[in-house]
C-alpha positions in Angstrom: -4.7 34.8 -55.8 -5.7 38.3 -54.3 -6.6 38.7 -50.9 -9.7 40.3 -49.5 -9.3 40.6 -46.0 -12.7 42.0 -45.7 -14.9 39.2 -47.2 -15.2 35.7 -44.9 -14.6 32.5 -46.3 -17.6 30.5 -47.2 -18.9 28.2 -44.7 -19.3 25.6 -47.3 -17.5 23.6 -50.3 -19.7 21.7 -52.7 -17.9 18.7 -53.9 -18.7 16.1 -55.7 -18.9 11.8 -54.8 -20.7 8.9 -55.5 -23.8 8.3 -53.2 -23.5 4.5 -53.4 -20.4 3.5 -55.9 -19.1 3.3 -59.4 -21.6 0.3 -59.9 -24.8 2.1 -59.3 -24.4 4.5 -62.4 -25.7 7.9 -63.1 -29.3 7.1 -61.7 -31.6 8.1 -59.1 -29.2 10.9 -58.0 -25.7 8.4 -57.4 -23.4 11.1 -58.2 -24.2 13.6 -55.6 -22.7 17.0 -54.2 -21.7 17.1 -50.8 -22.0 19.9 -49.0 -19.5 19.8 -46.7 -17.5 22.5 -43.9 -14.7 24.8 -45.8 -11.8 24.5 -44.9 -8.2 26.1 -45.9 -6.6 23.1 -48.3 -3.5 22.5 -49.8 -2.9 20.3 -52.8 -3.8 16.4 -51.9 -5.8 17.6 -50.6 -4.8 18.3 -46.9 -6.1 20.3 -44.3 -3.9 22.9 -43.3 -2.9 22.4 -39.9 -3.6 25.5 -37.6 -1.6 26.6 -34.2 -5.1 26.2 -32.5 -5.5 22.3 -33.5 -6.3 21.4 -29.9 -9.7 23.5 -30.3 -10.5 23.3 -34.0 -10.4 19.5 -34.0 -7.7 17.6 -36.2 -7.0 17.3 -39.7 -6.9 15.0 -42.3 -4.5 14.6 -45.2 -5.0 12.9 -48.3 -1.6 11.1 -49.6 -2.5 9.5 -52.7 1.2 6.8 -52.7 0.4 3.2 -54.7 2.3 0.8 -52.6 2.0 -1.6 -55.5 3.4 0.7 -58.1 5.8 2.7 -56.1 4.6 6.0 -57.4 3.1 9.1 -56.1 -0.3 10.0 -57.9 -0.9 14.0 -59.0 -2.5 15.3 -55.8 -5.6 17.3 -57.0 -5.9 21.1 -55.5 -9.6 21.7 -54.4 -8.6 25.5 -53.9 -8.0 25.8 -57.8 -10.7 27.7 -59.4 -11.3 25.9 -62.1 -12.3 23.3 -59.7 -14.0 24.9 -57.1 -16.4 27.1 -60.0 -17.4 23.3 -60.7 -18.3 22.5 -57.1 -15.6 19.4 -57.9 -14.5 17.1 -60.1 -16.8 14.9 -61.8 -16.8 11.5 -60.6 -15.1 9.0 -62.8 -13.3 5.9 -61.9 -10.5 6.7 -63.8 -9.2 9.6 -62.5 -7.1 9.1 -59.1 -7.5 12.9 -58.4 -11.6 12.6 -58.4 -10.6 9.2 -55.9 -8.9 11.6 -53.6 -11.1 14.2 -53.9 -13.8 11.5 -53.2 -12.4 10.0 -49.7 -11.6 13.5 -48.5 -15.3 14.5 -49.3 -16.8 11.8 -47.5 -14.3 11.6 -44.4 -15.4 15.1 -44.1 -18.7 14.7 -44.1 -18.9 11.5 -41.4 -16.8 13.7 -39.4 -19.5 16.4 -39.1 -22.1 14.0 -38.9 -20.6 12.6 -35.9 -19.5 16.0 -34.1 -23.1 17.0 -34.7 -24.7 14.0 -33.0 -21.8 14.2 -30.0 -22.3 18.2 -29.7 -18.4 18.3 -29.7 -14.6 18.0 -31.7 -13.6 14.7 -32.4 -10.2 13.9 -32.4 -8.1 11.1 -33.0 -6.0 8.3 -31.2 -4.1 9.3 -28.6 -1.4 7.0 -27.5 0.3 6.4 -23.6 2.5 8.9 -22.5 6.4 8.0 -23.7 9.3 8.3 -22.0 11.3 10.9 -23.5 8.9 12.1 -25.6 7.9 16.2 -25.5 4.7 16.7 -23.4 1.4 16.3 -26.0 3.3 15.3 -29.0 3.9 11.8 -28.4 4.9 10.3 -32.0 2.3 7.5 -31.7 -0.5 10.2 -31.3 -2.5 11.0 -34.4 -2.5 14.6 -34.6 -3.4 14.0 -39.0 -5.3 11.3 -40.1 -3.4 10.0 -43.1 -6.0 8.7 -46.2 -4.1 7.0 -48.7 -7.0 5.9 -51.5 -4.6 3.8 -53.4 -2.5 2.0 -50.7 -1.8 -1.6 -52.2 -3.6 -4.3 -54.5 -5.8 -6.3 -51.8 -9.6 -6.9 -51.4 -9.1 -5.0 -48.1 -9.7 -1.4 -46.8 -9.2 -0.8 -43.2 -8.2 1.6 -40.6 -4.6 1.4 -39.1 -3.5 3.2 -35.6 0.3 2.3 -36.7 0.0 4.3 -40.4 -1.5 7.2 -38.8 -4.5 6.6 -40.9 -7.0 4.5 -43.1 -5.6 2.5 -46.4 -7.7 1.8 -49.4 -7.0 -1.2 -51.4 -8.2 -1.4 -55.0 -8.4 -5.3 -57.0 -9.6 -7.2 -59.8 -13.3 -8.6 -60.1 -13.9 -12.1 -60.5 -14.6 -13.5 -63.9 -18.1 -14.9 -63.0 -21.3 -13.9 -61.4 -20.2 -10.0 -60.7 -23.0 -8.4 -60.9 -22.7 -4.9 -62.2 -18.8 -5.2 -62.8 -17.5 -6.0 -65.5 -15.2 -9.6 -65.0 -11.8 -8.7 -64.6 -12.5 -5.0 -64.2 -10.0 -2.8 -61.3 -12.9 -2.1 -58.1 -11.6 1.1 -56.2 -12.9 0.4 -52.3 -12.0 4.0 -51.8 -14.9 4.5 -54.3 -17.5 3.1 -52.5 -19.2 6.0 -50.3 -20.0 3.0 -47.6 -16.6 1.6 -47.3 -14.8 5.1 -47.0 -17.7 5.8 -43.8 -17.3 2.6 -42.4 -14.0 2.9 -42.1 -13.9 6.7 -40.8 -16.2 5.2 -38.0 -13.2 3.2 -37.0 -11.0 5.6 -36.2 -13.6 7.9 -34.8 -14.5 5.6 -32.3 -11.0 4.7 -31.1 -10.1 7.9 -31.1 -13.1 8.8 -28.1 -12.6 5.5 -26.7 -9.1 4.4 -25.6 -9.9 1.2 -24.5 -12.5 -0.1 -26.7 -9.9 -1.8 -29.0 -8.6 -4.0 -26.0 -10.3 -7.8 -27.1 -11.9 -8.5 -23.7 -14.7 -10.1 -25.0 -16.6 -11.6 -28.1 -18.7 -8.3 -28.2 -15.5 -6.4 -28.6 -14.6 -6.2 -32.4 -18.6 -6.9 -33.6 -19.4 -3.7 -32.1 -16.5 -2.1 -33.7 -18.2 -3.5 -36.9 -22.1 -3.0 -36.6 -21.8 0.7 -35.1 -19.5 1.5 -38.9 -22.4 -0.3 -40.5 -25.1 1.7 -38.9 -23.1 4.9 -39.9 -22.8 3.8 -43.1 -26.5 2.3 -43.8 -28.4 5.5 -42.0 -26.4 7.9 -45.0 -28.6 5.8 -47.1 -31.8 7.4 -45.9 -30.3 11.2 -46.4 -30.4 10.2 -50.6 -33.4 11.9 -51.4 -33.4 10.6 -55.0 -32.8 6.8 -54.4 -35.2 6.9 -51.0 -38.1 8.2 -52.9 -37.6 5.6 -55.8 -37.5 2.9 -53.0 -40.7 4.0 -51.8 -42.4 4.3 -55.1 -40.9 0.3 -56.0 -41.4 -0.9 -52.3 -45.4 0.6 -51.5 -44.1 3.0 -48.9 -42.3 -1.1 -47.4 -38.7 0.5 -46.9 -37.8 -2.9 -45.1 -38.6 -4.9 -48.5 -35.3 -6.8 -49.6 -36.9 -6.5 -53.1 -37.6 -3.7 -55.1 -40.8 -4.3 -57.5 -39.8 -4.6 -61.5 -39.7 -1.3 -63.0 -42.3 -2.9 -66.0 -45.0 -5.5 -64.5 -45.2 -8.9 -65.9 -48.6 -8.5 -67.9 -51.4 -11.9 -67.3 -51.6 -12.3 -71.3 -47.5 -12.7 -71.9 -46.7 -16.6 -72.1 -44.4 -16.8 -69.6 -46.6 -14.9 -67.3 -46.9 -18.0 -64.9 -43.4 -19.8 -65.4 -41.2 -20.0 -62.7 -38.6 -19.3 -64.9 -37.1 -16.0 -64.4 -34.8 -16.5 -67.8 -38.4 -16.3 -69.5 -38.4 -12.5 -68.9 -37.6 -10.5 -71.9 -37.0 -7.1 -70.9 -34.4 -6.4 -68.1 -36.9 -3.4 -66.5 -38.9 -6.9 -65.9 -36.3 -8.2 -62.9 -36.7 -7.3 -59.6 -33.6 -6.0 -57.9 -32.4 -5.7 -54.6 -33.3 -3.2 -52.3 -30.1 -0.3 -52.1 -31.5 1.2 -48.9 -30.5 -2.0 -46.6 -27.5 -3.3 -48.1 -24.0 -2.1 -47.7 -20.9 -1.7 -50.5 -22.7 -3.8 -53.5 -20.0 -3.1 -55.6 -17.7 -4.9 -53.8 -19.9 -8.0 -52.2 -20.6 -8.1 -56.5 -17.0 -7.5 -57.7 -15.8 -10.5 -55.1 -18.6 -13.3 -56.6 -21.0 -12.8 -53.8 -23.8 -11.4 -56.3 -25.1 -9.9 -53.6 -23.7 -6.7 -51.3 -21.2 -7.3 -48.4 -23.7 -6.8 -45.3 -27.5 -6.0 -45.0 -29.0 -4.1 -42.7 -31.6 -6.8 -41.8 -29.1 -9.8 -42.2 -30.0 -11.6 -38.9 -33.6 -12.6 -38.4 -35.0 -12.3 -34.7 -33.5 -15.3 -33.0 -32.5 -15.5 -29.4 -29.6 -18.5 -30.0 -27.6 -16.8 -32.8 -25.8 -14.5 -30.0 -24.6 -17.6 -28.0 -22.8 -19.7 -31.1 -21.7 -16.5 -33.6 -18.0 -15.1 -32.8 -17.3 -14.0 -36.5 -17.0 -10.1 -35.9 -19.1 -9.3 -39.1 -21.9 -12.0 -38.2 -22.0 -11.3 -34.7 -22.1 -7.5 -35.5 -25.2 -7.9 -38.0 -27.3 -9.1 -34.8 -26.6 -5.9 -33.6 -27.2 -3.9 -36.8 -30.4 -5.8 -37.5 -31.7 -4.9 -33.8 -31.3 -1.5 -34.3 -32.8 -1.5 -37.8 -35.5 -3.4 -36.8 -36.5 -0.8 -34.2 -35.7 1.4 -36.8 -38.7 0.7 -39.2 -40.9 -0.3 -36.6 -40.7 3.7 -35.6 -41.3 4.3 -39.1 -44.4 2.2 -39.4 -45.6 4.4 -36.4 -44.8 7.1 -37.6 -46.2 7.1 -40.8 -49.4 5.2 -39.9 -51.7 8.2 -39.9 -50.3 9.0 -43.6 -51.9 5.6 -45.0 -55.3 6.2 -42.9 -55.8 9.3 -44.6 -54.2 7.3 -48.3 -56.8 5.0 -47.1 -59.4 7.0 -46.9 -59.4 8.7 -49.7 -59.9 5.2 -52.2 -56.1 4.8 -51.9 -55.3 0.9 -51.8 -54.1 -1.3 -48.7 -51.2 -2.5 -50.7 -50.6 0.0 -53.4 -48.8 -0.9 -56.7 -47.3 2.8 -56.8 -47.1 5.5 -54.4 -49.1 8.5 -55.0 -46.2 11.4 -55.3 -47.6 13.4 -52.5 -47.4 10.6 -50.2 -43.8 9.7 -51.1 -42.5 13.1 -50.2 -44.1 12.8 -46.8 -42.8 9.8 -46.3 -39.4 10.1 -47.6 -39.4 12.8 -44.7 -40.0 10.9 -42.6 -37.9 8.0 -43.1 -34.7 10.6 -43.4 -35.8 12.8 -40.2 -35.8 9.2 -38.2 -32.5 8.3 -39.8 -31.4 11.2 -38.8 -32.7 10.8 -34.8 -31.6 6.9 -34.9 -28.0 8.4 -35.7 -27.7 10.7 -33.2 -28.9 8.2 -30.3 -26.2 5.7 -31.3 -23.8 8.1 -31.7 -24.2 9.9 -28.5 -24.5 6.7 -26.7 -20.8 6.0 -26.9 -20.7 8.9 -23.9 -22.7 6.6 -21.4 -20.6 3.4 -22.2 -18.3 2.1 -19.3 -15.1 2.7 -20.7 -13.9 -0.9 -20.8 -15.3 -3.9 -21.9 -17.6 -2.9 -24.1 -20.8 -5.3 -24.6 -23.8 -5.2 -27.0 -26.1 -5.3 -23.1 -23.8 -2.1 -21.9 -24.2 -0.9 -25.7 -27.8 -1.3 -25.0 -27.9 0.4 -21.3 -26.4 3.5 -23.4 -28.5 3.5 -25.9 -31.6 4.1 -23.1 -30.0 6.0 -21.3 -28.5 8.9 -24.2 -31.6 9.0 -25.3 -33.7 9.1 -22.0 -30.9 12.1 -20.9 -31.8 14.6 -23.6 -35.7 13.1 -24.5 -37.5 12.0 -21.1 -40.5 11.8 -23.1 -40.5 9.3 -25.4 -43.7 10.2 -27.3 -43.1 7.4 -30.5 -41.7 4.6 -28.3 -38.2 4.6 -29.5 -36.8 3.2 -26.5 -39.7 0.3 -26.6 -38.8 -0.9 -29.7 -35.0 -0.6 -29.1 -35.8 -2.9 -26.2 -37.7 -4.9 -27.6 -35.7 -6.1 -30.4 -33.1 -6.3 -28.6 -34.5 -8.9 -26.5 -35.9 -10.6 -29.6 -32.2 -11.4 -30.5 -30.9 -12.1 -26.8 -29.5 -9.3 -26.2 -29.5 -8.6 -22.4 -27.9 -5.6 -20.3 -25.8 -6.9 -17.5 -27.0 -5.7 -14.3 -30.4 -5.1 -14.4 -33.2 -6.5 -12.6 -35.8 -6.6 -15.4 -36.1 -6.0 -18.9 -37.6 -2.2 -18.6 -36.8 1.1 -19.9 -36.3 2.3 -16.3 -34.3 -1.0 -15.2 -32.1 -0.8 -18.1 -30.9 3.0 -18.1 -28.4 3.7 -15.7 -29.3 5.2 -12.6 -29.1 9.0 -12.0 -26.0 9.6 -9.7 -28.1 11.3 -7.0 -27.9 8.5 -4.7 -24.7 8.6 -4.4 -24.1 12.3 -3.0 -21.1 13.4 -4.4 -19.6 16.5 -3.6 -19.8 18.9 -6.6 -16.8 19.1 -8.5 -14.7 22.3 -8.6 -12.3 23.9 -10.8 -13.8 22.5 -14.2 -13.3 24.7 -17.7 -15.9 23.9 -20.0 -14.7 26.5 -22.8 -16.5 26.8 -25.9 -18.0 24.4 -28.8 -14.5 25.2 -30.9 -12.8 22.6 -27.4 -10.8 23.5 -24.6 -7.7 25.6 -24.9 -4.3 24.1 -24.0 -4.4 26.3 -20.7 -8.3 25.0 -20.3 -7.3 21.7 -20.4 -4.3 21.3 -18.2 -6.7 23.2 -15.5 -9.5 20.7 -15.9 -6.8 17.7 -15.8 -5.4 19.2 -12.6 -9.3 19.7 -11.2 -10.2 16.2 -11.9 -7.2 14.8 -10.5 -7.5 17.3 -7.4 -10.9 15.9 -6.7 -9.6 11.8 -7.1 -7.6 12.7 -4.0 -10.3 12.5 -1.4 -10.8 8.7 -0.2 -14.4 8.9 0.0 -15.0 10.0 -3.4 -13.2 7.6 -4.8 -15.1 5.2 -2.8 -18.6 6.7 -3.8 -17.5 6.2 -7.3 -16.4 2.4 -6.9 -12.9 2.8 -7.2 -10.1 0.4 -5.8 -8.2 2.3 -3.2 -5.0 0.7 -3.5 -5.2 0.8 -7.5 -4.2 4.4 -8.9 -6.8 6.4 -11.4 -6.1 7.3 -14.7 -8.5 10.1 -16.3 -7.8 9.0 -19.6 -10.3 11.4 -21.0 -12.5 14.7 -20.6 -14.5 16.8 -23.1 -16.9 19.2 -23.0 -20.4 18.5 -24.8 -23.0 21.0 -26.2 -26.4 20.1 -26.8 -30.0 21.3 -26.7 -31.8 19.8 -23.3 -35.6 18.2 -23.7 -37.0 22.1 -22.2 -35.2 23.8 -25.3 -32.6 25.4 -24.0 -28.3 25.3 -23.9 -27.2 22.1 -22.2 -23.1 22.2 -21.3 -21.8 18.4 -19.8 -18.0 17.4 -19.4 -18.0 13.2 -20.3 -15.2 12.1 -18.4 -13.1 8.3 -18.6 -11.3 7.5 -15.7 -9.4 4.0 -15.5 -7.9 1.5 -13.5 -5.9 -0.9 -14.5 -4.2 -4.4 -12.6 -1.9 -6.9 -13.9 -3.3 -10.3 -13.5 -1.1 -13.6 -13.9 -2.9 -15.0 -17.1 -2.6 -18.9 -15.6 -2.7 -17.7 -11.9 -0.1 -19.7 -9.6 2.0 -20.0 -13.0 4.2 -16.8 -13.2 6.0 -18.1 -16.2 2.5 -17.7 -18.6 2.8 -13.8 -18.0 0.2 -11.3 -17.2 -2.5 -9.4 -18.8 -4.2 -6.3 -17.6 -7.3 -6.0 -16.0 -8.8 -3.1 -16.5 -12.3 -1.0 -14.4 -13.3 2.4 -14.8 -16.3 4.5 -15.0 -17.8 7.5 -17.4 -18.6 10.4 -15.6 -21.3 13.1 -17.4 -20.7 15.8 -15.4 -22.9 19.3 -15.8 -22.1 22.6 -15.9 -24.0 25.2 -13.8 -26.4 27.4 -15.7 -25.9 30.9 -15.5 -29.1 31.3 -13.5 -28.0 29.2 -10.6 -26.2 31.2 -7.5 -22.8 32.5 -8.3 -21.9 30.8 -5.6 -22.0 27.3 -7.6 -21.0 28.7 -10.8 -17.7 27.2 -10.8 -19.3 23.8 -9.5 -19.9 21.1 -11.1 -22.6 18.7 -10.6 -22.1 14.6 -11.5 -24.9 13.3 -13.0 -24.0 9.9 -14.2 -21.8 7.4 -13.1 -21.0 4.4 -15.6 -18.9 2.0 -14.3 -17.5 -1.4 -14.9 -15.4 -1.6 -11.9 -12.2 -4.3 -11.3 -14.7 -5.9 -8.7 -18.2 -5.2 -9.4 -20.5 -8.2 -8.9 -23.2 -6.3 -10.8 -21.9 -6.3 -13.8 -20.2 -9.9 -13.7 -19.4 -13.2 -11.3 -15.9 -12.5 -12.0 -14.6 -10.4 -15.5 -10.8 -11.8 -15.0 -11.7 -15.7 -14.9 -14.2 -14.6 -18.5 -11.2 -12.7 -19.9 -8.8 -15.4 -19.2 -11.0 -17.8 -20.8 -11.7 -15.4 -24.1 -7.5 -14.8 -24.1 -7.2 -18.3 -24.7 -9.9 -18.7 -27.1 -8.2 -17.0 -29.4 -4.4 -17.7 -28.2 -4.0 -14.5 -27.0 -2.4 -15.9 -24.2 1.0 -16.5 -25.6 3.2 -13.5 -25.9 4.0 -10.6 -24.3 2.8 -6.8 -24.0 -1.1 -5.7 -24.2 -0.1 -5.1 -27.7 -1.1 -8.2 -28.6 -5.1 -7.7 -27.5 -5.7 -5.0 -29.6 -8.0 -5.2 -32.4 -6.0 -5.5 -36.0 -8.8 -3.9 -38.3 -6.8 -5.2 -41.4 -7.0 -8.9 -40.7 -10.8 -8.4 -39.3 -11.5 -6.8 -42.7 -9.7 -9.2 -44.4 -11.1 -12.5 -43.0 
């Protein structure tokens, strides 16, 4: 192809995907374009990897190998013009190059979607250090996330540290009660737009958090799930086409597990008042299920569940379900259907003066259809708050303790992200977040009372720490390798002094780790440039897992705390330019009785719950995301 050295790239490739799955058809806007970031491809299609990776962010590589047939698939070239003219391939089911040009799409997309909300790169996984191994190219260190959309024959997809990537199983329906399938027909998971984000979630979030795939608690791998599920469920509300049909079927009710018939049962047919539904003679005459809420129907469908896998409201407000449910996915929905719950109580807010005015000009309380004018107003709505609801659970991973993770420290974040770039909290987000939460007995640990200014975590001004020197906050594009071997030494420079590490709750006799620092760049509540360094710093001890019986082995305990640290503004003296000021300090510490009576007696316990006990290595606490999925 020529070059023209003078004319940029575009910013931009259009590609085509499925908004839901195959099983949703060609309605209501299900095959979709994507708009999503260009970048340079080579046939697979995979990113091609630049000598700047460190500060563009990594890469992902599609690698289209059936593990069941033992044969490589024709990798599809995005760059070809005959393909990008067409903004894609058309998607089809029976094409493996659309597949792959499908999981790349959507990987893509999540990937912005979460860099936007964090106001930084995301990489992924880094491993420990290796002996032997070259400094910052560790082999275990996922550098390329590998996507292989037709890895084996298994109701399964799931996300795998040890393959370097995410593998997409593909299986035969049932025979009965399959919904939209047809029996026996071959169901792609790495066709289903919610699976493929769900699982990109995964790796995401162990790629910021090192630690948050240690099982230390019940919380551990249902937060893993419900935060892919919220990912996954709030792209529901971008679909303009299928949000403003839900709204028309639903009266405005987004929350409605039932969307009205398309054709209303008329008083004068004869089977107007049977309870029969077989009665009904025209299929426009069922009611279906609402596609907003529910998650990957193909597959709950294609498996006999004639339902979808997971709804956004699954778990009704009840205070005891959090003390007997362990199952990761039905422990995770409590958490999904708290924040969903908040969710469209927002909405109802939000939209209330819309219905006064409906209202008041003749409109109905409970209208059969939605005038159009209406719908577009509130299909705005519901995607602008979407949109918001995202971003807060997104950003809250940076105000998480590092370790331990809870659905009550999950909470704490929430408030506090939130409270940290919004002070004023004009709707009542943080109310209702609170709220529901409580409703299902979720409680933050270490709080006095059940209040947005209890639950947020405290500013770090009481503790007076001295400002923090030597930090490089670079640019959005990351730090430079040179940037971030100086900020590593400047953290680690400032560890040194015994009274900071005793303001910041550290064990003096245990050594710090600073697992973690990047830079974030987001818009503050007056308007203007915000810079903050989020920084992980961990300790960890190795406890006897029976204690006084050596022989059992240990386990490691582990504290730490997340440090949001901010960067002077330009119009502060010069004097402080190059220093730092701590804002937060988010700690779960190795003994902290705020937080817990005592964490290593509750690990212990949870270790054996689930036989963790027996073995050796911390290998075995980690979460295995193909036998979660596969449960």
């Amino acid at each position: 192809m020529p070059d023209y050295p003078d004319i940029d790239a575009p910013e931009t490739r259009p590609l085509k995907a499925y908004a839901f799955d195959p099983s949703a058809g060609k309605l209501l806007g299900n095959e979709m374009t994507m708009n999503i970031r260009y970048e340079a491809l080579e046939p697979g299609p995979v990113v091609k990897i630049s000598d700047q990776i460190e500060r563009q962010g990594d890469a992902v590589a599609v690698i289209d190998y059936d593990g069941a047939n033992k044969t490589y698939y024709q990798p599809v070239d995005l760059e070809d013009p005959r393909i990008l003219i067409r903004g894609g391939l058309d998607p089809t089911e029976s094409d493996p190059r659309f597949h792959q040009q499908m999981v790349y799409g959507v990987v893509t997309e999540t990937i912005q979607h979460f860099e936007t909300a964090l106001g930084r790169r995301i990489h992924w996984r880094r491993a420990d250090p290796k002996e032997g191994a070259p400094p910052g190219r560790n082999p275990d260190h996922i550098w390329t996330l590998n996507l292989y959309p037709h890895a084996f024959i298994g109701r399964n997809a799931f996300y795998s540290p040890r393959a370097h990537g995410i593998l997409f199983g593909y299986f035969r329906a049932e025979k009965e009660n399959v919904g939209r399938n047809i029996p026996g027909q071959t169901v792609f998971t790495c066709l289903s737009h919610d699976i493929i984000v769900h699982e990109t979630t995964h790796a995401i979030v162990d790629g910021m958090r090192k630690y948050f795939t240690e099982r230390t608690n019940p919380d551990v791998v249902a937060f893993h799930e419900a935060l892919a599920d919220l990912a996954a469920l709030f792209r529901h509300f971008t679909h303009g086409e299928v949000l403003r049909d839900t709204i028309h079927r639903t009266g405005g009710a987004l929350y409605r597990y039932q969307l009205k018939p398309e054709v209303e049962v008329s008083a004068y047919d004869d089977y107007a008042n049977s309870p029969d539904p077989a009665k009904r003679v025209l299929s426009s005459q069922f009611a279906r299920r609402n596609p907003l809420v529910e998650i990957a129907q193909q597959y709950g469908e294609a498996t006999g569940k004639e339902r979808a896998l997971r709804s956004a409201l699954g778990s009704k407000p009840n205070s005891d379900d959090i003390k007997k449910i362990s199952e990761p996915h039905l422990r995770g929905s409590i958490l999904v259907a708290a924040v969903f719950d908040a969710y469209f109580t927002i909405y109802q807010k939000r939209t209330a003066d819309l219905w006064r005015i409906f209202r008041a000009g003749g409109g109905d309380d409970n209208p059969t259809d939605v005038p159009a004018p209406l719908a577009d107003r509130l299909c705005d709505e519901a995607t602008r708050l979407a949109e918001q609801f995202f971003q807060i659970c997104v950003r809250a991973l940076d105000y998480c303790p590092p370790v331990d993770i809870t659905f009550g420290a999950y909470l704490r974040a929430l408030i506090t992200a939130d409270f940290d770039l919004r002070p004023r909290d004009e709707v009542g987000i943080r109310d209702a977040l609170i709220q529901c939460f409580r409703l299902r007995g979720i409680y933050p640990e270490g709080v006095g009372a059940f209040s947005e200014g209890a639950i947020a975590w405290p500013s770090a001004k009481h503790l007076h720490l001295p400002l923090v020197p030597g930090l490089m906050f670079g640019d959005p594009n990351g730090l430079t390798r040179e940037e971030k071997d100086a900020t590593g030494d400047a953290l680690r420079q400032y560890l040194q002094s015994e009274d900071v590490r005793r303001k910041l709750g550290f064990e003096l006799d245990v050594p710090i780790r600073v697992t973690s620092f990047h830079p974030l760049f987001r818009i503050a509540a007056d308007g203007g440039p915000r810079t903050d360094m989020v920084v992980e710093m961990v300790q960890t001890r190795q406890i006897p897992l029976q204690p006084g019986v050596p022989e059992f082995g240990t386990m490691a305990l582990r504290g730490g705390a997340t440090l949001l640290i901010q960067q002077p503004r330009a119009t502060e003296p010069e004097a402080k330019h190059n220093e730092a000021t701590i804002r937060y300090v988010i700690s779960k510490h190795l003994k902290d009785p705020d937080t817990s009576a005592d964490r290593a007696d509750r690990q212990r316990r949870f270790a054996e719950s689930l036989g963790l006990a027996e073995g050796q290595g911390d290998e075995r606490f980690q979460i295995d995301f193909a036998m979660v999925h596969g449960a």
